[in-house]
FIZA-665591 format. One line per field, with one value per residue (C-alpha): residue in three letters; residue number from 1; y, z, x. Coordinates in Angstrom, 3 decimals. Last residue first. Example, Ala and Ser with C-alpha at 12.3 -4.5 7.8 and 13.67 -1.06 7.14 Angstrom:
<vomars>
r SER, ALA;
k 2, 1;
c2 -1.060, -4.500;
c3 7.140, 7.800;
c1 13.670, 12.300;
</vomars>
This chain:
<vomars>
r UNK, UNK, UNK, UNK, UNK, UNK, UNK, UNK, UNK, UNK, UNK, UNK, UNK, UNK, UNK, UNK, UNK, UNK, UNK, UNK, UNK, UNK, UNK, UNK, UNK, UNK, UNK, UNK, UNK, UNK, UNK, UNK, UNK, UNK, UNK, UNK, UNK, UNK, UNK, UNK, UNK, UNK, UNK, UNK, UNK, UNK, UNK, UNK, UNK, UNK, UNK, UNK, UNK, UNK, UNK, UNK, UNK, UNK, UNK, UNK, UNK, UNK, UNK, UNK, UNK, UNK, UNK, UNK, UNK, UNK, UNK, UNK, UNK, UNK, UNK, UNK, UNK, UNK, UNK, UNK, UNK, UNK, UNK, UNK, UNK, UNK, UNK, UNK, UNK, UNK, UNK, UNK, UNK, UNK, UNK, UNK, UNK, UNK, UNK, UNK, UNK, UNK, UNK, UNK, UNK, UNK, UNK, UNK, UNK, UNK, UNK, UNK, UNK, UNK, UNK, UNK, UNK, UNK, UNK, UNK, UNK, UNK, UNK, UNK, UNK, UNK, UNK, UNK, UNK, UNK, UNK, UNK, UNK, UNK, UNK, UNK, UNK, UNK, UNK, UNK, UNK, UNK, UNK, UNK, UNK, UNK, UNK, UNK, UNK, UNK, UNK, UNK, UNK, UNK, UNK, UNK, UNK, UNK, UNK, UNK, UNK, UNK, UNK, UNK, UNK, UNK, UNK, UNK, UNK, UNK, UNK, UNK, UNK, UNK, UNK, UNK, UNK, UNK, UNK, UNK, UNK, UNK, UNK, UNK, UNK, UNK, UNK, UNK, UNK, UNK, UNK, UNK, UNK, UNK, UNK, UNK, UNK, UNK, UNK, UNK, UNK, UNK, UNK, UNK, UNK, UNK, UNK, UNK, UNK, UNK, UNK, UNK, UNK, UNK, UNK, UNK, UNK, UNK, UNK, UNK, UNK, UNK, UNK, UNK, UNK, UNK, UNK, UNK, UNK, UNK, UNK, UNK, UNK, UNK, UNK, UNK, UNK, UNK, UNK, UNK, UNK, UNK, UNK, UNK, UNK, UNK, UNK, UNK, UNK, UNK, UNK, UNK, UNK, UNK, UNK, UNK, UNK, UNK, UNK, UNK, UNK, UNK, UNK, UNK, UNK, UNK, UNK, UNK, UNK, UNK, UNK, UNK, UNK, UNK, UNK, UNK, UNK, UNK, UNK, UNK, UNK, UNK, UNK, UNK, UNK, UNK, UNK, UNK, UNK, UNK, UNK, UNK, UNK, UNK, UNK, UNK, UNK, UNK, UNK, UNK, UNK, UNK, UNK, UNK, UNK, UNK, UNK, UNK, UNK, UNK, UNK, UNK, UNK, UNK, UNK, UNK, UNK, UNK, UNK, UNK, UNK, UNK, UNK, UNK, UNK, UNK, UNK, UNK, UNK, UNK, UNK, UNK, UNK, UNK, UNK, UNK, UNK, UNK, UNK, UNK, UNK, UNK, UNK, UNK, UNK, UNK, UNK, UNK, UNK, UNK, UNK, UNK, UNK, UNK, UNK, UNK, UNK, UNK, UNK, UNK, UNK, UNK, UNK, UNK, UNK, UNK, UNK, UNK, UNK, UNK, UNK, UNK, UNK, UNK, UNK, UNK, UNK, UNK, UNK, UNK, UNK, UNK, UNK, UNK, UNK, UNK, UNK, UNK, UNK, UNK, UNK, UNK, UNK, UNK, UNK;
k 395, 394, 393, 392, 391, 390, 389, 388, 387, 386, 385, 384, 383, 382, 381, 380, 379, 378, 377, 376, 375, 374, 373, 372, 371, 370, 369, 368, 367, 366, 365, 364, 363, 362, 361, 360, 359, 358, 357, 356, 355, 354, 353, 352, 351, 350, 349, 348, 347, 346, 345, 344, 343, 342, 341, 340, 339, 338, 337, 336, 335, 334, 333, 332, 331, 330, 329, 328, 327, 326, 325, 324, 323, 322, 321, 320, 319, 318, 317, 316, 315, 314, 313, 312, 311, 310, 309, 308, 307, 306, 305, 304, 303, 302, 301, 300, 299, 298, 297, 296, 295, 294, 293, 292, 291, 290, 289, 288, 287, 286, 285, 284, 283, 282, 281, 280, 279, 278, 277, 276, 275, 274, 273, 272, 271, 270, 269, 268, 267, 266, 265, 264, 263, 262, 261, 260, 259, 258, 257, 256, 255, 254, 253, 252, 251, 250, 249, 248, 247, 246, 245, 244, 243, 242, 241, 240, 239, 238, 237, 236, 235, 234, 233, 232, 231, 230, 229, 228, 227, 226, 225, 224, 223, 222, 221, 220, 219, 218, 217, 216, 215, 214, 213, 212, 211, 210, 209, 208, 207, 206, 205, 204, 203, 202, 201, 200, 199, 198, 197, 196, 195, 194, 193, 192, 191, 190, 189, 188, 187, 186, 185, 184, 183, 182, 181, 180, 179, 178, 177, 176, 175, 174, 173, 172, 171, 170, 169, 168, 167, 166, 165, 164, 163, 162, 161, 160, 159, 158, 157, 156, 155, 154, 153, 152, 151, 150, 149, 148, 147, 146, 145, 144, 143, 142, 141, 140, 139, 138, 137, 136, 135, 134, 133, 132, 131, 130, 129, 128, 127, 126, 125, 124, 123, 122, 121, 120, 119, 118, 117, 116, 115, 114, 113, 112, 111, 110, 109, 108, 107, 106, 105, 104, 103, 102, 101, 100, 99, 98, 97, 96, 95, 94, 93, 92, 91, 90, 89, 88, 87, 86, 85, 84, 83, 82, 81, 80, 79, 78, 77, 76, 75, 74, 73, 72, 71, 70, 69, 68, 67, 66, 65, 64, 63, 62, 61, 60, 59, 58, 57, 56, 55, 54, 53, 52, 51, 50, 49, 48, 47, 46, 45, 44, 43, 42, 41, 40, 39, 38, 37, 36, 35, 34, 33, 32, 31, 30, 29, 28, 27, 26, 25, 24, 23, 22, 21, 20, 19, 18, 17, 16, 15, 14, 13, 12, 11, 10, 9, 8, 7, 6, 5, 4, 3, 2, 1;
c2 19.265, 17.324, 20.432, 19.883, 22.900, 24.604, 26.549, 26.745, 24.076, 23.588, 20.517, 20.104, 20.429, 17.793, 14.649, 13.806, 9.759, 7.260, 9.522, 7.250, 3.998, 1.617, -0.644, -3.794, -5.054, -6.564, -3.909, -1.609, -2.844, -3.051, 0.929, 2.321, 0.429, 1.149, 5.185, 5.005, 6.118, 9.294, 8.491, 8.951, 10.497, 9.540, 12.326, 11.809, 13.454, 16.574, 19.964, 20.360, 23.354, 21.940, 19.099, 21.517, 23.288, 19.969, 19.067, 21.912, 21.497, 18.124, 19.179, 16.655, 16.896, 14.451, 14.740, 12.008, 11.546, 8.845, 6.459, 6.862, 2.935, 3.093, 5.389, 2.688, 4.153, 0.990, -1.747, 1.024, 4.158, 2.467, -1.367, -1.397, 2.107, 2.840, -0.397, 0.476, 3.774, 2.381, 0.054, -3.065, -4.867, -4.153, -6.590, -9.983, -11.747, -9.388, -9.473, -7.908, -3.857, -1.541, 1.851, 4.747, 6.450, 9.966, 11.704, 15.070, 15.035, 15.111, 12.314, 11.832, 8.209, 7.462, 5.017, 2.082, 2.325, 3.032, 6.424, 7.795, 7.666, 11.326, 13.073, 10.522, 10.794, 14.453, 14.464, 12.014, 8.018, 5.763, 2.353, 0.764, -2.948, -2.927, -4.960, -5.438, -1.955, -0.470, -1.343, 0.042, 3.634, 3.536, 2.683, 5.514, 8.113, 7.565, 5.838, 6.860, 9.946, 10.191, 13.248, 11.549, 13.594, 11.466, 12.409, 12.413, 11.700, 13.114, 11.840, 14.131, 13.477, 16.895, 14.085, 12.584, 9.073, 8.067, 10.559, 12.773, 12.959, 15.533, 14.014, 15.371, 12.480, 10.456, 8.665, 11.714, 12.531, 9.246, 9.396, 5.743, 4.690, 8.514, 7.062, 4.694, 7.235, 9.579, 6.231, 6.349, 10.005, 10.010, 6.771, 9.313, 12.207, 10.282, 8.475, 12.285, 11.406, 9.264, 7.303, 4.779, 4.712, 1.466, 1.688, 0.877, 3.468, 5.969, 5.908, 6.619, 9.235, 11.495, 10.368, 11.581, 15.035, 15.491, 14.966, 17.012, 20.031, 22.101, 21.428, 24.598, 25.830, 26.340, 27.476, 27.119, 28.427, 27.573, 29.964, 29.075, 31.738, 31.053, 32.101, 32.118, 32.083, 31.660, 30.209, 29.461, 27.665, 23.752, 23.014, 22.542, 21.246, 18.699, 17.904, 17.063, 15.055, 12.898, 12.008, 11.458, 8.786, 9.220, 7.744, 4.812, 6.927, 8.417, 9.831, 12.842, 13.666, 16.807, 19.693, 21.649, 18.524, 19.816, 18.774, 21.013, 19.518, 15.680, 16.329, 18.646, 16.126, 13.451, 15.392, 15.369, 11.521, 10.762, 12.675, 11.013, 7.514, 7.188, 6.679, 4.065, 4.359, 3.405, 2.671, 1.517, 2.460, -0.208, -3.556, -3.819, -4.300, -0.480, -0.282, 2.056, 6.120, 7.232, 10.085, 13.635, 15.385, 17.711, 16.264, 16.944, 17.883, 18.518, 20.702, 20.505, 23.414, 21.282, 23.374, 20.619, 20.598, 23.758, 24.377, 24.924, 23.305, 22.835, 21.801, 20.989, 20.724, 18.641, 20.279, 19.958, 23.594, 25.863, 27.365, 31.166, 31.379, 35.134, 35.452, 37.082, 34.004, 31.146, 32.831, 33.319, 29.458, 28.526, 30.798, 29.114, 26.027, 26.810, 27.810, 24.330, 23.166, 20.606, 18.817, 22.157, 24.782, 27.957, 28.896, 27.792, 25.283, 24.150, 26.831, 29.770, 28.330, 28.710, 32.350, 34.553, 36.527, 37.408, 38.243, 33.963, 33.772, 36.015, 34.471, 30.811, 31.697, 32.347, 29.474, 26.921, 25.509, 21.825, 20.181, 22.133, 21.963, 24.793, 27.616, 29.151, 32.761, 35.937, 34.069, 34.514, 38.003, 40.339, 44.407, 44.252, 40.703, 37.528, 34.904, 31.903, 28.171, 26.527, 22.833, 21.512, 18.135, 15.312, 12.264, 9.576, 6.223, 3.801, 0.000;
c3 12.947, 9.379, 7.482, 3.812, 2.188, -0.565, -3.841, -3.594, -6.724, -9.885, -11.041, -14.910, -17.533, -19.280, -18.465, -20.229, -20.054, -20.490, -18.816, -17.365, -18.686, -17.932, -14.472, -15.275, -12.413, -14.405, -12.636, -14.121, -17.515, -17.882, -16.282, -18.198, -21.417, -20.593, -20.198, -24.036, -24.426, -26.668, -29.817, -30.019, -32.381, -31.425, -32.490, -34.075, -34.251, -31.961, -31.971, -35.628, -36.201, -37.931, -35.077, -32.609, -34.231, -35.100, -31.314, -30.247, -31.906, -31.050, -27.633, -25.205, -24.860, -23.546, -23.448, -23.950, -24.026, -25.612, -24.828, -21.102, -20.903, -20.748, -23.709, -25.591, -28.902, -30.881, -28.199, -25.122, -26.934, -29.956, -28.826, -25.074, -24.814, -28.319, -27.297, -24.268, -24.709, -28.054, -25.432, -27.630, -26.271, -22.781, -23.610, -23.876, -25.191, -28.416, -32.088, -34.335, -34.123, -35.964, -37.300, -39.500, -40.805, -41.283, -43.126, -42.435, -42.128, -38.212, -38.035, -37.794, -36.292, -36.238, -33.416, -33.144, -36.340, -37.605, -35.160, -37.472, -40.385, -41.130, -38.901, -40.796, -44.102, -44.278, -42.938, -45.932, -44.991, -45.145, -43.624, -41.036, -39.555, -36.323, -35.445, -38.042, -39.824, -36.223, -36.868, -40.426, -39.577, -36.801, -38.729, -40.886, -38.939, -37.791, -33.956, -31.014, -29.528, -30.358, -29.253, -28.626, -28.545, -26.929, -27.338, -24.650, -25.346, -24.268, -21.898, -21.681, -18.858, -19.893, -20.687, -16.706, -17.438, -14.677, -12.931, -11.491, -7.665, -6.522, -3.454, -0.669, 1.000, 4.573, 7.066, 8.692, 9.993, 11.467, 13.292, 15.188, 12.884, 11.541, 9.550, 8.139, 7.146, 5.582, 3.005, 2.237, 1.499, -0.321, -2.699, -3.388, -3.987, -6.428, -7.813, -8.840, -11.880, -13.358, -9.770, -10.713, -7.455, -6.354, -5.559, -2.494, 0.039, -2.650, -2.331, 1.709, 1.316, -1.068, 0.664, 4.528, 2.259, 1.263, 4.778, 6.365, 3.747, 3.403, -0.095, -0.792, -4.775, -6.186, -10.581, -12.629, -16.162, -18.443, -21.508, -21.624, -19.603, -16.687, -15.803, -12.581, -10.301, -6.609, -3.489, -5.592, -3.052, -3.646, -2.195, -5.530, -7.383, -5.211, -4.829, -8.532, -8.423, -5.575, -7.811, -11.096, -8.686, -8.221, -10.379, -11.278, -9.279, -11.156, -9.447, -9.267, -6.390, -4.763, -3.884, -0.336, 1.977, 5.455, 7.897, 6.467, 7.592, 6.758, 3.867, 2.252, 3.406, 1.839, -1.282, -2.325, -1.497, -4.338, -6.598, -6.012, -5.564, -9.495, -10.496, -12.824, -13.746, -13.428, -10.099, -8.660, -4.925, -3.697, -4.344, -1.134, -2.844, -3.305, -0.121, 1.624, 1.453, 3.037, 0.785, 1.719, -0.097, -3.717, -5.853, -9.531, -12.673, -15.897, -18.567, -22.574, -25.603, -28.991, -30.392, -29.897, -26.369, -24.871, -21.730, -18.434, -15.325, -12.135, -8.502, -6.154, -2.605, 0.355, 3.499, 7.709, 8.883, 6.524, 7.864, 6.559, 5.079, 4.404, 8.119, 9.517, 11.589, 8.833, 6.710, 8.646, 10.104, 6.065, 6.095, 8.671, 7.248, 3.947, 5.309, 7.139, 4.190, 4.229, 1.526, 0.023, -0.097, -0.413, -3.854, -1.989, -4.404, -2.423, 0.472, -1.821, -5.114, -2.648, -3.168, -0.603, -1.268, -4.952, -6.919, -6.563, -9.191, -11.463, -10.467, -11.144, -14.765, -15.862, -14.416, -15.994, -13.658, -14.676, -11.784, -8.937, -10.145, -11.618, -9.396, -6.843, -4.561, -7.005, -9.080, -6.710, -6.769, -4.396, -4.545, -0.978, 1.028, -0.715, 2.350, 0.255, 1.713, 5.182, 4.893, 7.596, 6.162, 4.264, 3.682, 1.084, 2.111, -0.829, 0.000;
c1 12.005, 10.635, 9.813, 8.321, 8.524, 5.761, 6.217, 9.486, 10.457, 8.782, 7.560, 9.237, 6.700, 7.079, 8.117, 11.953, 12.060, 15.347, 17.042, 19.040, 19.126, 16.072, 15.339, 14.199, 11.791, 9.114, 6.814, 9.619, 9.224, 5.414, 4.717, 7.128, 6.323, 2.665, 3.596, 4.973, 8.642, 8.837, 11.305, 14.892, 17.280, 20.547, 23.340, 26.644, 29.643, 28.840, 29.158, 28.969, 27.025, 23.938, 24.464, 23.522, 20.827, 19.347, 19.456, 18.072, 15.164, 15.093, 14.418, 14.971, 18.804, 21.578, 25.078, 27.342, 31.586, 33.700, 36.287, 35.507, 35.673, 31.766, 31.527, 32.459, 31.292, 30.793, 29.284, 28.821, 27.138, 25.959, 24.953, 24.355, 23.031, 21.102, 19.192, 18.220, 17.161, 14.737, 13.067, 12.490, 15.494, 13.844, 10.930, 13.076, 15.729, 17.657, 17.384, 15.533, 17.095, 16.021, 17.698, 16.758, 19.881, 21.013, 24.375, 25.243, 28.510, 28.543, 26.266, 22.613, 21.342, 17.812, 15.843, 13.766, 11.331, 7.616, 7.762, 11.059, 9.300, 8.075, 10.664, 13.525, 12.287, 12.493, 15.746, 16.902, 17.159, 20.060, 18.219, 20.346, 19.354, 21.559, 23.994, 26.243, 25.466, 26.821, 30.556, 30.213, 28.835, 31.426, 33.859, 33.268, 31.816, 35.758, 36.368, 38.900, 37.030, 33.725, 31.572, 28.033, 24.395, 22.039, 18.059, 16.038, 12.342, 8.922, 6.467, 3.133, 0.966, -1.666, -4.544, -4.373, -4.813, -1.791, -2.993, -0.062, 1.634, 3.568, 5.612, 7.330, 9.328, 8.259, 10.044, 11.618, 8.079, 7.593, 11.412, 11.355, 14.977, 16.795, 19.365, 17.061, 15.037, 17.937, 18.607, 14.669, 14.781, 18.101, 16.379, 13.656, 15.662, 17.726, 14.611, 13.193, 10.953, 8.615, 8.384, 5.829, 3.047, 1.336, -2.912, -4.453, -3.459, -4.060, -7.686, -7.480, -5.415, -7.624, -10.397, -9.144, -7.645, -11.319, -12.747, -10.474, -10.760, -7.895, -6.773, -4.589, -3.948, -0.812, -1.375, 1.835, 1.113, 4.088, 4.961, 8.781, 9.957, 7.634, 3.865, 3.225, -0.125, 0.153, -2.409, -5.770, -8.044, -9.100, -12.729, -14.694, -11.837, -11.153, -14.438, -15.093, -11.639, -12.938, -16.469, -14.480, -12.490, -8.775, -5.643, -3.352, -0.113, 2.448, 5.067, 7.402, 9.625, 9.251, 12.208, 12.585, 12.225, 13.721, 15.804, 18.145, 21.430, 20.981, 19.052, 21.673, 24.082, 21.928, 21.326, 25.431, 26.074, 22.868, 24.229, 27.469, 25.298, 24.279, 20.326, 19.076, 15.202, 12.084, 11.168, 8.194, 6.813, 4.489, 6.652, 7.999, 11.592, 11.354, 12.238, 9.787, 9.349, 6.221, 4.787, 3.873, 1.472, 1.037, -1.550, -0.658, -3.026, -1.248, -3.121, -2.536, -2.806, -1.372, 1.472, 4.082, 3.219, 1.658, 1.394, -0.760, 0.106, -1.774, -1.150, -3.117, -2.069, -2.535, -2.839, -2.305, -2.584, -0.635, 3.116, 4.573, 7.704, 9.008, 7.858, 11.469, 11.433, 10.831, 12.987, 15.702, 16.241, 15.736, 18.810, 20.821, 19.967, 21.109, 24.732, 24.490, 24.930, 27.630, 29.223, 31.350, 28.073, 29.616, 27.923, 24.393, 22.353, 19.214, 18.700, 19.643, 17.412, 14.027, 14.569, 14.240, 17.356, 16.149, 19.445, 19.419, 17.113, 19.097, 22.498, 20.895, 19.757, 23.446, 24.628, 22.163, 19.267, 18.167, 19.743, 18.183, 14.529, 13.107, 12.259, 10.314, 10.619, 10.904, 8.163, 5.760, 5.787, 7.316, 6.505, 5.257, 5.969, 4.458, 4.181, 6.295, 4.961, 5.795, 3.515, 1.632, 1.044, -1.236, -0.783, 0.157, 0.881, 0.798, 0.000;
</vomars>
């Protein structure tokens, strides 16, 4: 079972000439340098607890100022809540909203079976958001799940009892709405429908697996035993899943040995740009090298379901079986946007670039029930949950 409850939770209290948007942010790993300075030019910005410039394994710096904001009233503390949370955006031009239920979720082993992963995770990360844990006390960031979803009759009095906190509208055309569920009886429903269900984490296993190692650490602690959690409908229609495309600079291999290396494994079909958006859904993956030439590739082969996962593929025969990335041989990035991409390879950044397409949410869901966790970044949601908007304090 799936315990997800509701908490006293310190949120931003606006002071004159503030706006919302002075006080949240993206998630700590997807903040450049440039966009850090002018979030953290606000001092009560929820960026200053969870990436201080003097933080070197400790952050008791970001206590300290957590400390301050409580006091001075920048953070002001709900009675026991849940919280909705809405985003507006467009995807590919078509106008979609996401629907999340913001809580606190009891971390477990995953070996109960209740809370699925999906993906691999690495333990510096991992090393880094303990001490942050360990000082703060404090959840500042949720994990993102996907949970099998809430009865039409729940979700009508959600919305009926759910007041508007913050409006925001980012860079990139997102509407955040916050709204507070303060109804008892709603948040006792709410719970009690979860308790039944499993939850897939889509994203945020790092933070989960820090929660559950900082639970152990803390043995008879309840409130140390749970993580902040925004939760999604699994049918929710604004649960859009898009691809991460590698982008590989090669180090010991030519385009072509590489090209021929890969033609015997893979079934390669030389294809024109054109060809490739067009076609690209009817096969695994494309490859687009530095010169300009493009391929649509399958692969046959292979014992099981994760040898049709596109990610999978493009990891144990490209990156690690020609590439050998692995042996440091070679170097990845990773980029959702094929946009960005293109531009990318237009300008020769990279020698080759791995067109990928979206995972389904019943691959997800199939696989890591199976218990086969996928490469990293095997899944880009979209939007990203924002930050600051509410803290979970465990002291």
């Amino acid at each position: 079972m799936v315990t997800f409850l509701p908490f006293s939770g310190y949120r931003p209290s606006l002071k004159a000439g503030e706006q919302i948007g002075d006080r949240i942010s993206p998630p700590y790993d997807v903040i450049g340098d440039d966009y850090l300075k002018e979030l953290q030019s606000h001092p009560d910005n929820v960026t200053v607890l969870t990436l201080r410039p003097d933080a070197d394994k400790r952050y008791c710096g970001s206590r300290k100022e957590l400390d301050r904001m409580i006091s001075s009233g920048s953070l002001k503390q709900d009675g026991d809540s849940f919280y909705l949370y809405e985003q507006a955006f467009s995807d590919c031009g078509v106008e979609r909203r996401r629907r999340g239920l913001v809580g606190i979720l009891k971390v477990e082993s995953y070996d109960e079976g209740n809370v699925v992963p999906h993906e691999e995770t690495f333990s510096k990360v991992k090393e880094d958001r303990l001490n942050l844990l360990r000082d703060m006390e404090s959840h500042l960031e949720s994990i993102f799940g996907i949970f099998e979803g809430l009865t039409d009759q729940l979700n009508r009095k959600i919305d009926s009892t759910a007041q508007l906190l913050y409006r925001y509208v980012d860079k990139q055309g997102v509407e955040h709405k916050f709204y507070r569920i303060g109804d008892a009886r709603v948040q006792e429903q709410i719970s009690s429908q979860l308790s039944s269900q499993k939850m897939l984490i889509a994203d945020g296993h790092h933070r989960y697996e820090t929660a559950l190692s900082y639970s152990l650490e803390n043995p008879g602690n309840a409130k140390k035993g749970f993580v902040l959690a925004t939760i999604v409908s699994a049918n929710d229609a604004g649960l859009v899943i898009w691809p991460t495309h590698r982008l590989v600079k090669s180090g010991e291999i030519s385009e072509k040995n590489a090209i021929a290396a890969l033609s015997s494994t893979l079934d390669l079909k030389e294809s024109s740009r054109e060809e490739v958006e067009a076609r690209l859904k009817d096969h695994l993956f494309a490859l687009e090298f530095k010169s300009g030439r493009r391929f649509l590739a399958d692969y046959g082969k292979g014992d099981g379901p994760i040898w049709k996962l596109d990610t999978y593929v493009a990891q144990e025969l490209v990156l690690k079986g020609v590439y050998k990335y692995d042996e440091g041989k070679a170097e990845v990035a990773y980029d959702a946007e094929l946009p960005s991409v293109e531009k990318k390879m237009y300008e020769k950044q990279y020698d080759l670039a791995i067109i990928l397409n979206p995972p389904s949410l019943q691959t997800i869901w199939d696989l890591s029930l199976a218990g086969r966790r996928m490469p990293k970044k095997t899944t880009f949601f979209f939007p990203k949950v924002w930050s600051g908007f509410v803290v979970y304090k465990m002291s």
